[in-house]
C-alpha positions, 0 to 999 in steps of 0.5 A: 917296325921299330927302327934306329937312325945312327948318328949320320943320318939327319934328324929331319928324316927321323921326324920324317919317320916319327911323323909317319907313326913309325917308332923310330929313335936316334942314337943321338938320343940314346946311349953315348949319343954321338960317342956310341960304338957301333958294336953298342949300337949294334948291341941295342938294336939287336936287344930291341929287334930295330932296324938300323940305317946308317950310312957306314959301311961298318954296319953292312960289314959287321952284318956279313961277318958277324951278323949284327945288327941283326936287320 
Protein backbone atom coordinates (compact mmCIF):
# COMPACT_ATOMS: atom_id res chain seq x y z
CA UNK A 1 0.00 0.00 0.00
CA UNK A 2 1.43 3.20 -1.06
CA UNK A 3 -0.12 6.11 0.28
CA UNK A 4 0.18 10.00 -0.32
CA UNK A 5 -0.61 12.64 2.53
CA UNK A 6 -1.66 16.08 1.06
CA UNK A 7 -0.65 19.30 2.45
CA UNK A 8 -3.25 19.52 5.56
CA UNK A 9 -2.54 16.41 6.68
CA UNK A 10 0.32 16.64 9.45
CA UNK A 11 3.83 15.22 9.14
CA UNK A 12 3.52 13.74 12.29
CA UNK A 13 0.93 11.30 11.01
CA UNK A 14 2.87 10.62 7.90
CA UNK A 15 6.07 9.69 10.46
CA UNK A 16 3.23 7.70 12.05
CA UNK A 17 2.54 6.04 8.72
CA UNK A 18 6.76 5.67 7.80
CA UNK A 19 7.14 4.18 11.11
CA UNK A 20 4.39 1.54 10.58
CA UNK A 21 6.72 0.54 7.03
CA UNK A 22 3.88 1.79 5.17
CA UNK A 23 5.57 3.88 2.10
CA UNK A 24 3.99 6.74 2.36
CA UNK A 25 5.10 10.56 0.76
CA UNK A 26 4.02 13.91 1.51
CA UNK A 27 3.02 16.28 -1.02
CA UNK A 28 5.40 18.61 1.00
CA UNK A 29 8.05 16.86 -0.35
CA UNK A 30 7.13 16.25 -3.82
CA UNK A 31 6.00 18.37 -6.80
CA UNK A 32 5.34 22.25 -5.86
CA UNK A 33 5.12 20.87 -2.26
CA UNK A 34 2.43 23.34 -0.93
CA UNK A 35 1.77 24.94 -4.16
CA UNK A 36 0.84 21.81 -5.90
CA UNK A 37 -2.65 21.76 -7.69
CA UNK A 38 -4.87 19.23 -6.55
CA UNK A 39 -5.24 17.99 -10.25
CA UNK A 40 -1.24 17.55 -10.18
CA UNK A 41 -1.78 15.86 -7.29
CA UNK A 42 -4.18 14.06 -8.21
CA UNK A 43 -2.29 13.07 -11.43
CA UNK A 44 0.74 11.81 -9.33
CA UNK A 45 -1.05 9.33 -7.11
CA UNK A 46 -3.14 7.96 -10.06
CA UNK A 47 0.51 7.46 -11.98
CA UNK A 48 1.93 5.88 -8.93
CA UNK A 49 -1.31 3.84 -7.95
CA UNK A 50 -1.35 6.02 -4.02
CA UNK A 51 -3.85 6.50 -1.69
CA UNK A 52 -4.49 9.99 -1.09
CA UNK A 53 -5.76 11.21 2.21
CA UNK A 54 -6.46 14.64 2.66
CA UNK A 55 -9.00 16.53 4.49
CA UNK A 56 -10.43 18.47 1.19
CA UNK A 57 -13.56 17.78 0.16
CA UNK A 58 -12.35 18.56 -3.58
CA UNK A 59 -10.47 15.32 -3.67
CA UNK A 60 -13.85 13.33 -2.66
CA UNK A 61 -15.51 15.39 -5.05
CA UNK A 62 -13.42 15.29 -8.12
CA UNK A 63 -13.40 11.21 -7.13
CA UNK A 64 -17.30 11.20 -7.88
CA UNK A 65 -17.06 13.24 -11.16
CA UNK A 66 -13.88 12.45 -12.53
CA UNK A 67 -12.80 9.50 -10.91
CA UNK A 68 -9.38 10.82 -9.96
CA UNK A 69 -7.61 10.13 -7.59
CA UNK A 70 -8.29 6.78 -8.38
CA UNK A 71 -8.15 5.68 -4.44
Amino acid sequence: MKILCDVPISFKLFTFLRSRKIEATHVNTILNSFYSADKAIAAYADHYDMIVITKDVDFRNSYFIKKTPQS
